[in-house]
gemmi code that builds the backbone of each chain (N, CA, C; Angstrom):
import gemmi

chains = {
    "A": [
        ("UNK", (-14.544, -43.293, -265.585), (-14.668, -42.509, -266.827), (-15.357, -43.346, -267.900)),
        ("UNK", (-16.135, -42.771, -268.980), (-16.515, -43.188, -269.867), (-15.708, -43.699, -271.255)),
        ("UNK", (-16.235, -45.093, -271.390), (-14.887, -45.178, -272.620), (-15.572, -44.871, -273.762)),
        ("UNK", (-14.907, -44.179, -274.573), (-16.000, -43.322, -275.800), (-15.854, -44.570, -277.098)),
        ("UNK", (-14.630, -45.158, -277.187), (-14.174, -46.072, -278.050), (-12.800, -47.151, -277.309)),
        ("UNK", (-13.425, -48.019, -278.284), (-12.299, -49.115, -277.844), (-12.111, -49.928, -278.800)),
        ("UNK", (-10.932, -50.789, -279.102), (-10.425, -52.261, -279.824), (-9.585, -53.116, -278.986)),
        ("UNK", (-8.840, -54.064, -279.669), (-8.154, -54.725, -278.647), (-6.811, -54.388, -277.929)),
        ("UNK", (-6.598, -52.857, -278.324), (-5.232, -52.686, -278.091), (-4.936, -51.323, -277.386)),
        ("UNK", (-6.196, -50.735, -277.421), (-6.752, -49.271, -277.082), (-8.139, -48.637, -276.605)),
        ("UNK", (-7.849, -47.734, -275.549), (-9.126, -47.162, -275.588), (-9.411, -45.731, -275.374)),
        ("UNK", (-10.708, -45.187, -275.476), (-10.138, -43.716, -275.572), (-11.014, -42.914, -274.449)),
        ("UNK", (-10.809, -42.182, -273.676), (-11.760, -40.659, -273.017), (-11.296, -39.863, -273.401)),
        ("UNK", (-12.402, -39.206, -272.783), (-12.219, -37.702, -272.662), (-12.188, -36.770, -271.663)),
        ("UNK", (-10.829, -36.317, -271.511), (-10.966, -35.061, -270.082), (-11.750, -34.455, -270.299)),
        ("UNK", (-12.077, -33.666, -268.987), (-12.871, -32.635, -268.693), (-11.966, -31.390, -268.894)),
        ("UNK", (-12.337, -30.673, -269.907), (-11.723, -29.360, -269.805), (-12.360, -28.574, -271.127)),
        ("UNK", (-11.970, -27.275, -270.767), (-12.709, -26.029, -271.723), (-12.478, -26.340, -273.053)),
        ("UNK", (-11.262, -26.956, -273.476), (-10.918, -27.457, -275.193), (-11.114, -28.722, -275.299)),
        ("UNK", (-11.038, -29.478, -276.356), (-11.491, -30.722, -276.710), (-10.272, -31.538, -276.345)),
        ("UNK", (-10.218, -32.394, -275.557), (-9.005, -33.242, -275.415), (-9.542, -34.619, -275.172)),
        ("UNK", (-8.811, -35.062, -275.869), (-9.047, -37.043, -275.562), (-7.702, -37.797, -275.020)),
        ("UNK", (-7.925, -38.726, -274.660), (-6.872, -39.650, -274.327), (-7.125, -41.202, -274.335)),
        ("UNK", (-5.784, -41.524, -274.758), (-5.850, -42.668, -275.431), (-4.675, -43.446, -274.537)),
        ("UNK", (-5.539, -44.918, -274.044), (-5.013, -45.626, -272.941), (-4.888, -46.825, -273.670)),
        ("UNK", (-3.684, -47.520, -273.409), (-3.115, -48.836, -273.874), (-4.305, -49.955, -273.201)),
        ("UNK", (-4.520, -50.812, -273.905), (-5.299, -51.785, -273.005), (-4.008, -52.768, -272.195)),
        ("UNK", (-3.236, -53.169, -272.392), (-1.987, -53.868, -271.760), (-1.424, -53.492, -270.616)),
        ("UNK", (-0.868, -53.418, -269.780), (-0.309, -53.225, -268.696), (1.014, -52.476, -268.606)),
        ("UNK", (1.496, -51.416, -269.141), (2.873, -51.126, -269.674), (2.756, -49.712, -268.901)),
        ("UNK", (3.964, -49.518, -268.753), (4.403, -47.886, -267.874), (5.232, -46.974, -269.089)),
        ("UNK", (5.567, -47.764, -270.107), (6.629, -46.682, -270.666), (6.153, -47.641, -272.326)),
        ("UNK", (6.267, -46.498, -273.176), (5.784, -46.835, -274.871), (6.348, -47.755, -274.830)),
        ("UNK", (7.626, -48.262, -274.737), (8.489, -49.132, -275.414), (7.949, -50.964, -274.185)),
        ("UNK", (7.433, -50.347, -273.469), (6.951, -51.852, -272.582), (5.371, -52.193, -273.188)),
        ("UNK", (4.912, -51.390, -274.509), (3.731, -51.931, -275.182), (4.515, -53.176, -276.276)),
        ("UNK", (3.596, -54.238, -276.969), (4.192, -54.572, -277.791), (3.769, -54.004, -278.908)),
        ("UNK", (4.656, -54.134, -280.111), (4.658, -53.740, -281.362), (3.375, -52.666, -281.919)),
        ("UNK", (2.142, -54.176, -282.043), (1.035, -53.705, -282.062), (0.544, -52.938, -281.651)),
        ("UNK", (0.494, -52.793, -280.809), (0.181, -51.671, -279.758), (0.800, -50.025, -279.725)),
        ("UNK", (1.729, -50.376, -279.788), (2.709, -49.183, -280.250), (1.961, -48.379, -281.753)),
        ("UNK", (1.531, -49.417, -282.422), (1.326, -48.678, -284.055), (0.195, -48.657, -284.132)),
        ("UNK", (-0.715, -49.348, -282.717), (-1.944, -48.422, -283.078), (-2.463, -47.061, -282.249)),
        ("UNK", (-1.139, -46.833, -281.094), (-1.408, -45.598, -280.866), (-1.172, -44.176, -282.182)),
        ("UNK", (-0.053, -45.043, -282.531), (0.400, -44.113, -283.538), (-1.026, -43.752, -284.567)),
        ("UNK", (-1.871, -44.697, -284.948), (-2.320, -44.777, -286.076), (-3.917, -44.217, -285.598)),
        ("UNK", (-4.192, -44.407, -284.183), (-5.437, -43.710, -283.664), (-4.652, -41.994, -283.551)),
        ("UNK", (-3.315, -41.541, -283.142), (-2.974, -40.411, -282.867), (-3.520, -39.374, -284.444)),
        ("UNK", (-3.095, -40.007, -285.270), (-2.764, -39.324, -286.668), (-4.333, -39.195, -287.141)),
        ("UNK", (-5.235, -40.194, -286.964), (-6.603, -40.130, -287.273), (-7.179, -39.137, -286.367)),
        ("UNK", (-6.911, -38.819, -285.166), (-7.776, -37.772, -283.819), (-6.880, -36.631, -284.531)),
        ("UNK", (-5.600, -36.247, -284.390), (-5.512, -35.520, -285.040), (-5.749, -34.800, -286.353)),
        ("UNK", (-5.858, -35.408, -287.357), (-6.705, -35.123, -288.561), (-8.289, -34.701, -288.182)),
        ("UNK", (-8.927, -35.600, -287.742), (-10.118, -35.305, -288.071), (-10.598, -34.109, -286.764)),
        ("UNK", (-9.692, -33.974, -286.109), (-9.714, -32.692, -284.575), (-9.579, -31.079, -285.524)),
        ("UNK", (-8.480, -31.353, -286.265), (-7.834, -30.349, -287.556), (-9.290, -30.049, -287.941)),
        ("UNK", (-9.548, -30.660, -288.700), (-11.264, -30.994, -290.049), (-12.259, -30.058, -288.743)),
        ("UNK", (-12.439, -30.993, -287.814), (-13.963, -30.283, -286.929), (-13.793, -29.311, -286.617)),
        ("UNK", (-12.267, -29.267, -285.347), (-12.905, -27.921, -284.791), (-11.926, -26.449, -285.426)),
        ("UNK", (-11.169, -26.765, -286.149), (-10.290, -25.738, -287.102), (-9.558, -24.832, -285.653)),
        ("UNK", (-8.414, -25.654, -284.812), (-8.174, -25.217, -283.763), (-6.315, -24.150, -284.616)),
        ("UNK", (-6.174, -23.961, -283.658), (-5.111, -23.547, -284.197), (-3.972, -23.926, -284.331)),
        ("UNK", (-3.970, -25.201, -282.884), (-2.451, -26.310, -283.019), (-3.485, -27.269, -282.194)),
        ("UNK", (-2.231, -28.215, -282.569), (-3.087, -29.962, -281.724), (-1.619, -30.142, -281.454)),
        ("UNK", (-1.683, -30.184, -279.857), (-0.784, -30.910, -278.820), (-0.999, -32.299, -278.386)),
        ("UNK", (0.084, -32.693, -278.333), (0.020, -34.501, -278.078), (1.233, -34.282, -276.496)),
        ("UNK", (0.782, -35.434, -275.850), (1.569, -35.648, -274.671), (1.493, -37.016, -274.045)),
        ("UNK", (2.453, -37.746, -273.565), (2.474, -39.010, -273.122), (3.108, -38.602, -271.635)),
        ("UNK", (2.992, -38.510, -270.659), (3.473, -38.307, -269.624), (3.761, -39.234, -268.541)),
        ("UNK", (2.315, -39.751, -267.555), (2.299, -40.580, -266.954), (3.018, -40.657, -265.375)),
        ("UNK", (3.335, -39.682, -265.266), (3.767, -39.350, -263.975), (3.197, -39.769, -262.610)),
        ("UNK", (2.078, -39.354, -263.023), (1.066, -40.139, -261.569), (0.973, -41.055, -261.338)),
        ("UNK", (0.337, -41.635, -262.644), (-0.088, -42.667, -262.924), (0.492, -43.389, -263.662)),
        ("UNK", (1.267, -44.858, -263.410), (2.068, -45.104, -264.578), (1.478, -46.303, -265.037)),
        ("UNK", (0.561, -45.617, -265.747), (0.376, -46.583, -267.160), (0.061, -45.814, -268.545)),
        ("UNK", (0.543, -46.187, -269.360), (0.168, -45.573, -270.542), (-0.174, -45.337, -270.889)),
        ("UNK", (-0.450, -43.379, -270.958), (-1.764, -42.916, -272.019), (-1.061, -41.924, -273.085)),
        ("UNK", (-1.867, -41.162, -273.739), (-1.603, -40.069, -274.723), (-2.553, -39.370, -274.702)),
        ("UNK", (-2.043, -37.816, -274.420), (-3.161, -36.895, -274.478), (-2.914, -36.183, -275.796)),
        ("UNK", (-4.544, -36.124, -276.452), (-4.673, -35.314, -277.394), (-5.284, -34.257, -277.430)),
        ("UNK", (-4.981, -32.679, -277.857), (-5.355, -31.583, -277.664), (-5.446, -30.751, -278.642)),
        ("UNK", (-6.805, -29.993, -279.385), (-7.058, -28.811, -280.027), (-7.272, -27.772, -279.255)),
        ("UNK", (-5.796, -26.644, -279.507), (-5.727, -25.342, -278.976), (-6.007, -24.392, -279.910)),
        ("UNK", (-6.489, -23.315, -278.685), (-7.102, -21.973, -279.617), (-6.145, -21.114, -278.926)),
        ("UNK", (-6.031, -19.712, -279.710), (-5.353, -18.692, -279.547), (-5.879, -18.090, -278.187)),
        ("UNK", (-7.220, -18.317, -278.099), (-7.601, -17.418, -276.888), (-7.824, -18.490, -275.900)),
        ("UNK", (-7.550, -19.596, -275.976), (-8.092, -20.531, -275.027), (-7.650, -20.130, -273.494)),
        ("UNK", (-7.905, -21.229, -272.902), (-7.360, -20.462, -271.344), (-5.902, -20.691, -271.038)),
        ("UNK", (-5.017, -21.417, -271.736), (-3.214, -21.361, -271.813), (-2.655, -21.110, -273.015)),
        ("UNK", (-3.287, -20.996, -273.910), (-2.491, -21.195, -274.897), (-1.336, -19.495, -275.074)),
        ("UNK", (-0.125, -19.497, -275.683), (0.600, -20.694, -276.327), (1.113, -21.727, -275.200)),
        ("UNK", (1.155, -21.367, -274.177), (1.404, -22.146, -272.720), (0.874, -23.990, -273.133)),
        ("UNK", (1.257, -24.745, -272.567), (0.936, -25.682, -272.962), (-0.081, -25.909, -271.706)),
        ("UNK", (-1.151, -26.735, -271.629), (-2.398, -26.890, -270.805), (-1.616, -27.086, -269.359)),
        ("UNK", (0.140, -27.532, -269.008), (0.114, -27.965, -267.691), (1.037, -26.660, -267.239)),
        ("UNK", (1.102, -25.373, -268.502), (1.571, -24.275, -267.878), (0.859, -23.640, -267.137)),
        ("UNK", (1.448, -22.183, -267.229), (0.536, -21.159, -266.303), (-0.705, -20.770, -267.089)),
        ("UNK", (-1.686, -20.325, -266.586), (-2.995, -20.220, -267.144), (-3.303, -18.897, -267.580)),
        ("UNK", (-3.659, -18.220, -268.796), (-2.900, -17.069, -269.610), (-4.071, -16.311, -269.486)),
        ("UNK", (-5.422, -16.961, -269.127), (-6.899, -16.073, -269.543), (-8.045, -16.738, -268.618)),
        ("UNK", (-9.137, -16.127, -268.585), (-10.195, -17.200, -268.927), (-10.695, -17.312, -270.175)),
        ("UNK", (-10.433, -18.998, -270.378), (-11.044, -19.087, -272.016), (-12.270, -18.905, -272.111)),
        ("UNK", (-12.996, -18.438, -273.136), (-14.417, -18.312, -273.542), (-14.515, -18.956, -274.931)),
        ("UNK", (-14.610, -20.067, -275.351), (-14.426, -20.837, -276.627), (-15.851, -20.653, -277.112)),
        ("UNK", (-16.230, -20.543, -278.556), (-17.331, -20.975, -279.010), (-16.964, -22.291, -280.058)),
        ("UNK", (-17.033, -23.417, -279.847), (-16.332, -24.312, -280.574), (-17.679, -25.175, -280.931)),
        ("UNK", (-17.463, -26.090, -281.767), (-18.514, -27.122, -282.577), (-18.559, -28.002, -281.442)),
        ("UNK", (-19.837, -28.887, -281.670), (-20.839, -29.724, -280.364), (-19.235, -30.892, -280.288)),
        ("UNK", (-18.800, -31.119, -278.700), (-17.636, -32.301, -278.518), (-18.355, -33.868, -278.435)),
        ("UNK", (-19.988, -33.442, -278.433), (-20.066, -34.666, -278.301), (-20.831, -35.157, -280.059)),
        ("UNK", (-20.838, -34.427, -281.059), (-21.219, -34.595, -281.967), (-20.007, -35.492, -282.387)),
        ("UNK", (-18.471, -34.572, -282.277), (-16.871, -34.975, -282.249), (-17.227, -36.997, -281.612)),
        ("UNK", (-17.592, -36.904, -280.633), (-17.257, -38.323, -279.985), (-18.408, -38.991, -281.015)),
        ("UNK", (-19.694, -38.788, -281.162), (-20.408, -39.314, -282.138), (-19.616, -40.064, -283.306)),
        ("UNK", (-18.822, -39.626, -283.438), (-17.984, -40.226, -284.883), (-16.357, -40.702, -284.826)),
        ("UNK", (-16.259, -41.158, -283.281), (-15.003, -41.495, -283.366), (-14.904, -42.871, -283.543)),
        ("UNK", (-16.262, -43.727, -283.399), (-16.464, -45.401, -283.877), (-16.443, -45.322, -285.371)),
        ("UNK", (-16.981, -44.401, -286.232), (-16.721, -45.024, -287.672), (-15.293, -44.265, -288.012)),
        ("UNK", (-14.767, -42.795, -287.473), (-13.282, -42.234, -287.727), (-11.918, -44.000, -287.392)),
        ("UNK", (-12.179, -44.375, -286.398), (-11.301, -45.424, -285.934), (-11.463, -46.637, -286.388)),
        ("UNK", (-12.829, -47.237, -286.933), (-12.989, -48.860, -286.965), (-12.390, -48.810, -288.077)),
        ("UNK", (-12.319, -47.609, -289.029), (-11.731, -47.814, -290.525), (-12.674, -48.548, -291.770)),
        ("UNK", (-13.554, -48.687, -290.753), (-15.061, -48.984, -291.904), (-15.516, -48.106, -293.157)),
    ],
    "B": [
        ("UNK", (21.556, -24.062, -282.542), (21.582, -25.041, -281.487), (22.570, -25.864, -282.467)),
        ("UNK", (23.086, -26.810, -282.161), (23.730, -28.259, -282.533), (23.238, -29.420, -283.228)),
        ("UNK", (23.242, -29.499, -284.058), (22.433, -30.832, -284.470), (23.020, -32.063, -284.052)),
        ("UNK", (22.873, -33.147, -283.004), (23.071, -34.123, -282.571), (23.242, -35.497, -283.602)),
        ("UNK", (22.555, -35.692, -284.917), (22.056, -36.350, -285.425), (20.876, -35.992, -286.649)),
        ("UNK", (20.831, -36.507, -287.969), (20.199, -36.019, -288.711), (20.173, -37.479, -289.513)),
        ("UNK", (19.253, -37.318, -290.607), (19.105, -38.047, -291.672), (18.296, -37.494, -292.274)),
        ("UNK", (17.498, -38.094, -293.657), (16.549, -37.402, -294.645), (15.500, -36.727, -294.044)),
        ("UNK", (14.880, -37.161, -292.825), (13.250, -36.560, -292.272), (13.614, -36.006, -291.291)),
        ("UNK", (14.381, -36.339, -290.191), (14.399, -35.934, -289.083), (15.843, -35.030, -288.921)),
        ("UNK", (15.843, -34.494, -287.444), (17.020, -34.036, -286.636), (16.859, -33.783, -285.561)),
        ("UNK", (17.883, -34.024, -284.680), (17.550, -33.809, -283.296), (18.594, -32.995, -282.317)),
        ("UNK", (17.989, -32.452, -281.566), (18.660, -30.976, -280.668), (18.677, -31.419, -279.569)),
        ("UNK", (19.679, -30.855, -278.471), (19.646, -31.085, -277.090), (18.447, -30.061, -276.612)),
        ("UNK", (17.744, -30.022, -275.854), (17.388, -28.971, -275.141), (17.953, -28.837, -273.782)),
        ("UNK", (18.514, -27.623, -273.581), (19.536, -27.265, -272.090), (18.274, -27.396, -270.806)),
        ("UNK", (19.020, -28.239, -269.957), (18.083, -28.939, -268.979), (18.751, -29.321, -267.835)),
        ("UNK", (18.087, -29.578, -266.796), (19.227, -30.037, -265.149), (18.645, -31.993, -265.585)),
        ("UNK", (18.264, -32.139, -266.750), (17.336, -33.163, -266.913), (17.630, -33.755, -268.950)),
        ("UNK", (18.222, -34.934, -268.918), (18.430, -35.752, -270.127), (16.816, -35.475, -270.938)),
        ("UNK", (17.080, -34.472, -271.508), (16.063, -33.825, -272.381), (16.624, -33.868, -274.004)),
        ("UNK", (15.756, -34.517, -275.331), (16.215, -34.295, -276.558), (14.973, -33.791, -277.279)),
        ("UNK", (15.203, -33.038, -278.689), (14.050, -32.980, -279.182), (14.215, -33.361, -280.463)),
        ("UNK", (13.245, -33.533, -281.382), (13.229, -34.354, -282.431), (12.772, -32.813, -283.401)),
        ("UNK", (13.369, -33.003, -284.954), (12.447, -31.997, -285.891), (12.476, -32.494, -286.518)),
        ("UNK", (11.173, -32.161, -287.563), (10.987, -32.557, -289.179), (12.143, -31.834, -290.045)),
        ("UNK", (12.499, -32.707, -290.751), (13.145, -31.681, -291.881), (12.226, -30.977, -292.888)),
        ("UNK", (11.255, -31.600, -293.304), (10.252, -30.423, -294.041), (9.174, -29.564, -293.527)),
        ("UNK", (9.221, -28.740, -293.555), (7.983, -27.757, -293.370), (6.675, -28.407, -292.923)),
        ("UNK", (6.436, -28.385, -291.878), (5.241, -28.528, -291.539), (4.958, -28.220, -290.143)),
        ("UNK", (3.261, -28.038, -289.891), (3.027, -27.518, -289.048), (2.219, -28.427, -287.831)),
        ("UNK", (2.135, -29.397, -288.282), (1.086, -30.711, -287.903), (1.844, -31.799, -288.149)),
        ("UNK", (1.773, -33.046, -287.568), (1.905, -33.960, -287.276), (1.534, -34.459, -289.073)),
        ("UNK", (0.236, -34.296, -288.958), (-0.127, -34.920, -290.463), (-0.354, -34.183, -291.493)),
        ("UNK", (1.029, -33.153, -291.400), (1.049, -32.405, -292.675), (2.339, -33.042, -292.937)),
        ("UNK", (2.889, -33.815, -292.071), (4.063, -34.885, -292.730), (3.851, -36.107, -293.244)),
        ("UNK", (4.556, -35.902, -294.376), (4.792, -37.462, -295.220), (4.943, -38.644, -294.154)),
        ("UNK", (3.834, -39.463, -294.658), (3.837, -40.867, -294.201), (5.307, -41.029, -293.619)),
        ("UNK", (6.283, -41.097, -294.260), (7.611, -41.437, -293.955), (8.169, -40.751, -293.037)),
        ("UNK", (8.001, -39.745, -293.303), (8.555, -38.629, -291.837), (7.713, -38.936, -290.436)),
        ("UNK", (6.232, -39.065, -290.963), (5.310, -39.299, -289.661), (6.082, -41.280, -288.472)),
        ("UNK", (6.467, -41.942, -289.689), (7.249, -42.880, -289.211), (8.652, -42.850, -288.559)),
        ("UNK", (9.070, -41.965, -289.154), (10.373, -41.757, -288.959), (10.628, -41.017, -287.569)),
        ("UNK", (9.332, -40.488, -287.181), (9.340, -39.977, -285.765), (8.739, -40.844, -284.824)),
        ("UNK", (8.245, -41.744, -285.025), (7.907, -42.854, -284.055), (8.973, -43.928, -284.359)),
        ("UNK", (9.317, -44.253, -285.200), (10.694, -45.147, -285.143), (11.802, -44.281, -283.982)),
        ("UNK", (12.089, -43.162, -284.016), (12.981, -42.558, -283.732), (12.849, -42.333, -281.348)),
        ("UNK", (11.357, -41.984, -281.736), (10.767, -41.890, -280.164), (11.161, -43.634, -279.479)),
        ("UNK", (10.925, -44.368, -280.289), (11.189, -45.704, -279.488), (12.678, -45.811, -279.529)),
        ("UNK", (13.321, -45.671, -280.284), (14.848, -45.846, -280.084), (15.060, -45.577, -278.602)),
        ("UNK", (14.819, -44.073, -278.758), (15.482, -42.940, -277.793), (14.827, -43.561, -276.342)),
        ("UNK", (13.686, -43.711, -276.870), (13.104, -44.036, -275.510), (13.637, -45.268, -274.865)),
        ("UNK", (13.854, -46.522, -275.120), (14.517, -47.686, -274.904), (16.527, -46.933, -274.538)),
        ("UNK", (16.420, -46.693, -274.815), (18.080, -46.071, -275.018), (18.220, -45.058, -273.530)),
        ("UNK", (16.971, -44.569, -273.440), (17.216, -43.438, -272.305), (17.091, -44.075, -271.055)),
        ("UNK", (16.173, -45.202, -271.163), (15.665, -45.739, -269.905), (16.793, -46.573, -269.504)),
        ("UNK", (17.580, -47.166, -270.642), (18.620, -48.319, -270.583), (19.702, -47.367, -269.692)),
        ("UNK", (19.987, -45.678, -270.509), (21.257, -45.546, -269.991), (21.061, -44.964, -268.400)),
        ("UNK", (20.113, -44.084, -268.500), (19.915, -42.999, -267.607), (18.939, -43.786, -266.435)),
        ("UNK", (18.003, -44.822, -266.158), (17.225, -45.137, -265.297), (16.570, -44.541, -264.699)),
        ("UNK", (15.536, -43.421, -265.429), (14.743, -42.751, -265.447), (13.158, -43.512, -264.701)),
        ("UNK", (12.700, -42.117, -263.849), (11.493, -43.016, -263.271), (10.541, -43.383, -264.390)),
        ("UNK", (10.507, -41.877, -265.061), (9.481, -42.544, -266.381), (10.232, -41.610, -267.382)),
        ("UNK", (9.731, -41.666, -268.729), (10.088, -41.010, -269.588), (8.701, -40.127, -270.200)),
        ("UNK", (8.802, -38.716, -270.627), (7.965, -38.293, -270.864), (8.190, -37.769, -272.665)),
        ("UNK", (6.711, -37.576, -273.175), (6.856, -37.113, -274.495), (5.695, -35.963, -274.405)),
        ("UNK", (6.433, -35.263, -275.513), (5.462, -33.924, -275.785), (5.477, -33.607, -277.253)),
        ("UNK", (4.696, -32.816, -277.668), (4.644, -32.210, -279.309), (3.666, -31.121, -279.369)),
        ("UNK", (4.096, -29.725, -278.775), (3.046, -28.692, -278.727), (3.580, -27.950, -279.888)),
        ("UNK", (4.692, -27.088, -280.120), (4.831, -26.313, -281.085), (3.628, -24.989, -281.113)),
        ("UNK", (3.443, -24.588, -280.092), (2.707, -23.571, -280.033), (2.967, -21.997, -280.302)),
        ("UNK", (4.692, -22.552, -279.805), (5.198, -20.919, -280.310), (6.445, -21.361, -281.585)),
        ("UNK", (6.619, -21.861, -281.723), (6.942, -22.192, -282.888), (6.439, -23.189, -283.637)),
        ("UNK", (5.814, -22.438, -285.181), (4.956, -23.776, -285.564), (5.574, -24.802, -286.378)),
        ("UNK", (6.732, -25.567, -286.409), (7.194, -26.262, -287.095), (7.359, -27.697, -285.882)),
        ("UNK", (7.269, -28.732, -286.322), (6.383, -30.198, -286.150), (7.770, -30.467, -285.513)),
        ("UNK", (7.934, -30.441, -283.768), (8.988, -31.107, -282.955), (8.949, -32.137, -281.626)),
        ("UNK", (9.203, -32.882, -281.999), (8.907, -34.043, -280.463), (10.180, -33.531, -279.460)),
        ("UNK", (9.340, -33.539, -277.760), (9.896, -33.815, -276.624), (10.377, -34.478, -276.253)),
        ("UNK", (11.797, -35.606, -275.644), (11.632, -36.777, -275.091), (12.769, -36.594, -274.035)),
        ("UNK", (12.052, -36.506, -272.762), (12.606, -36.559, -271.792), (13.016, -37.759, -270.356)),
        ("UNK", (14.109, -37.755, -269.782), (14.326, -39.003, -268.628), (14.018, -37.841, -267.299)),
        ("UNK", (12.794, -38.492, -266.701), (12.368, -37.953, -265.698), (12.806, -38.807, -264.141)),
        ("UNK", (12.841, -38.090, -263.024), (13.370, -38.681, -262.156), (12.402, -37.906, -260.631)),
        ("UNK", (12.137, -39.202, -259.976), (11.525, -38.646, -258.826), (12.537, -37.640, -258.103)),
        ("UNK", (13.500, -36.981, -258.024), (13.836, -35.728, -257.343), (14.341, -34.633, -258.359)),
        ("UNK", (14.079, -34.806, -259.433), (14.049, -33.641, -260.204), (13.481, -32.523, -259.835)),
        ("UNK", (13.514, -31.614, -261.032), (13.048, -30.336, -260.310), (11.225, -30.155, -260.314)),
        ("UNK", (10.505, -31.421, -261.360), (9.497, -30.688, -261.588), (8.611, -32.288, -261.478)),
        ("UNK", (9.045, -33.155, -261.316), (8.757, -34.716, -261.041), (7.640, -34.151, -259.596)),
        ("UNK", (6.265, -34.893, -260.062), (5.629, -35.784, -261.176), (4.856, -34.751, -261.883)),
        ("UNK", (5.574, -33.504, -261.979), (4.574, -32.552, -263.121), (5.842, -32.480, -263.731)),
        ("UNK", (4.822, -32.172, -265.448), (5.463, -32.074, -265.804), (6.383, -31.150, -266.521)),
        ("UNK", (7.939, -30.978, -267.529), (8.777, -29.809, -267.443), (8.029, -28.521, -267.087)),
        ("UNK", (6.387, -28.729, -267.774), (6.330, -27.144, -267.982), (4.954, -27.042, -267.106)),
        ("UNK", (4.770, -27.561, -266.033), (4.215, -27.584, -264.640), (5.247, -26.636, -263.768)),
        ("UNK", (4.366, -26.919, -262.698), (5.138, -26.023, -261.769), (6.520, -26.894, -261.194)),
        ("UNK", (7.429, -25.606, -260.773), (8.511, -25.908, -260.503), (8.368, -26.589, -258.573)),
        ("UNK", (8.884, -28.029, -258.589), (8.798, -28.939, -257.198), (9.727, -28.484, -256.232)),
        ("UNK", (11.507, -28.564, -256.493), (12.243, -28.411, -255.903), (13.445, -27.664, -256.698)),
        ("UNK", (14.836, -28.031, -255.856), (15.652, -27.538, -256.917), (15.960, -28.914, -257.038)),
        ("UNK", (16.635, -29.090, -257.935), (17.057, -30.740, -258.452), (18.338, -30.570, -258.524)),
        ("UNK", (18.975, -32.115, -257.958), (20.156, -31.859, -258.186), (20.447, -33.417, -258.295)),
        ("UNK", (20.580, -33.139, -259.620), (20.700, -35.093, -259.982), (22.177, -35.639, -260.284)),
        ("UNK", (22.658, -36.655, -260.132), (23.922, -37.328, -260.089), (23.435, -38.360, -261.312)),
        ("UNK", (23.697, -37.782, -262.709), (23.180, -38.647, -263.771), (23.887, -39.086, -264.328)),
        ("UNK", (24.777, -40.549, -265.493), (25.617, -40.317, -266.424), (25.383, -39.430, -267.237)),
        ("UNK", (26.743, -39.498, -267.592), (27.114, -39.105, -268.743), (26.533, -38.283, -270.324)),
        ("UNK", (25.649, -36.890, -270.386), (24.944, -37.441, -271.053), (25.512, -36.704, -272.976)),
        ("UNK", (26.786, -36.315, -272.178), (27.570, -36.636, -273.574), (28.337, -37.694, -274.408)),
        ("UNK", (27.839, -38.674, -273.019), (28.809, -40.147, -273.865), (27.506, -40.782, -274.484)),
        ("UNK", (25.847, -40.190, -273.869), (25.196, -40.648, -274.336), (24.807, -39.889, -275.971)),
        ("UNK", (25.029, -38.697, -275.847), (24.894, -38.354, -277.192), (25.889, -38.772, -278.281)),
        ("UNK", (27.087, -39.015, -277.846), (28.024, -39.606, -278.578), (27.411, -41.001, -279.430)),
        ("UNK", (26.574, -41.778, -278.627), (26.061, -43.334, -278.980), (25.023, -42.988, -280.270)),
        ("UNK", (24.219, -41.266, -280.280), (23.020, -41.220, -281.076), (23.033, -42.199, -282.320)),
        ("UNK", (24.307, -41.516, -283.169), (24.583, -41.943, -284.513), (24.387, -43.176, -284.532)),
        ("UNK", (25.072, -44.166, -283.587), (25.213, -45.689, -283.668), (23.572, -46.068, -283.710)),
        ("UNK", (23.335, -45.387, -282.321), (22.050, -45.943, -281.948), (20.549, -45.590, -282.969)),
        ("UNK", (21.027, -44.550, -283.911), (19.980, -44.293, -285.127), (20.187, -44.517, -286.076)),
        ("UNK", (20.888, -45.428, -286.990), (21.542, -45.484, -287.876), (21.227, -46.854, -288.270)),
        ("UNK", (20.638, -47.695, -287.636), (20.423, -48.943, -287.518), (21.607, -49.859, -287.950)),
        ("UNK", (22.439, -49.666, -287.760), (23.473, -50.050, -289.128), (24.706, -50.943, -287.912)),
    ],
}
model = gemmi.Model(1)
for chain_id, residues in chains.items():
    chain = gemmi.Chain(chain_id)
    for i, (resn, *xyz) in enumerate(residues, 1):
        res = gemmi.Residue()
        res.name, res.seqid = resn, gemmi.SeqId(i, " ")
        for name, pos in zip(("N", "CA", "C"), xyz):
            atom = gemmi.Atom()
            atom.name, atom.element = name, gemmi.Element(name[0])
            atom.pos, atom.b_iso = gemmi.Position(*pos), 0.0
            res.add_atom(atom)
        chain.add_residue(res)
    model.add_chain(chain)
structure = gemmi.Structure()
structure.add_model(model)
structure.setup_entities()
């Protein structure tokens, strides 16, 4: 996968899917939040609150879902998600049953990734 | 529902489960993550690491999972669940498809709610 952004404590993609979703992977080796250290911990927090804000701002979705799961795979990520009313689960959450086919007309995702190096460096 | 635990920002609910499931709420109105006060937005990541360290300690969970959709209800609530390879829905997740029936031999998890207060209270 492509890493769209990175620092020393984080990095981010993007799934493939009909709505805009990113995810955000610990650079450290940890299976569960609390096996990140400190740092790490507060800059998921602090990249979560920035993707969310500026996800809000672009694509004017109707909710933004967050998820840490890791089931498969156990290392630490966070998925971030702008849902639409008509999307293809919503209110279902993306790992429910599938409610439609979505037909989104949403703003360019890669214009979105264009600006997640100056949204994050805090420059 | 029951309130388990409260203070100025937060409160937290059991959700009925074959599975050590809690959820977290804002006490003020909001619909987003970052339509909460700095303090509340902390007060829910202070609160996710408690629980999370606390769940893994009591329950020995394969992993622990987090969520925050609020899709059908829009007021700002965290997931935090102790997941277990023979659960019912392990390694998808709660609201994936259903795996087996589960039938878990877990403590206690009213002696664990009993500990909340101690264990959030920092005190």
């Amino acid at each position: 996968m492509t890493i769209l952004y990175e620092n020393k404590w984080v990095y981010i993609e993007q799934e493939e899917s009909s709505i805009p979703w990113l995810k955000i992977f610990v650079q450290q080796e940890a299976k569960e939040l609390t096996d990140c250290n400190p740092e790490t911990q507060q800059e998921i927090f602090r990249v979560l609150i920035v993707l969310e804000k500026a996800m809000l701002d672009y694509f004017q979705p109707e909710k933004i879902n967050i998820a840490s799961f890791a089931n498969y795979l156990p290392k630490v990520h966070w998925h971030i998600m702008a849902r639409f009313k008509d999307d293809s689960h919503f209110p279902e959450p993306m790992w429910g049953e599938k409610q439609r086919d979505g037909d989104l007309q949403l703003p360019s995702m890669d214009v979105f990734i264009g600006r997640l190096e100056a949204l994050l460096s805090g420059g």
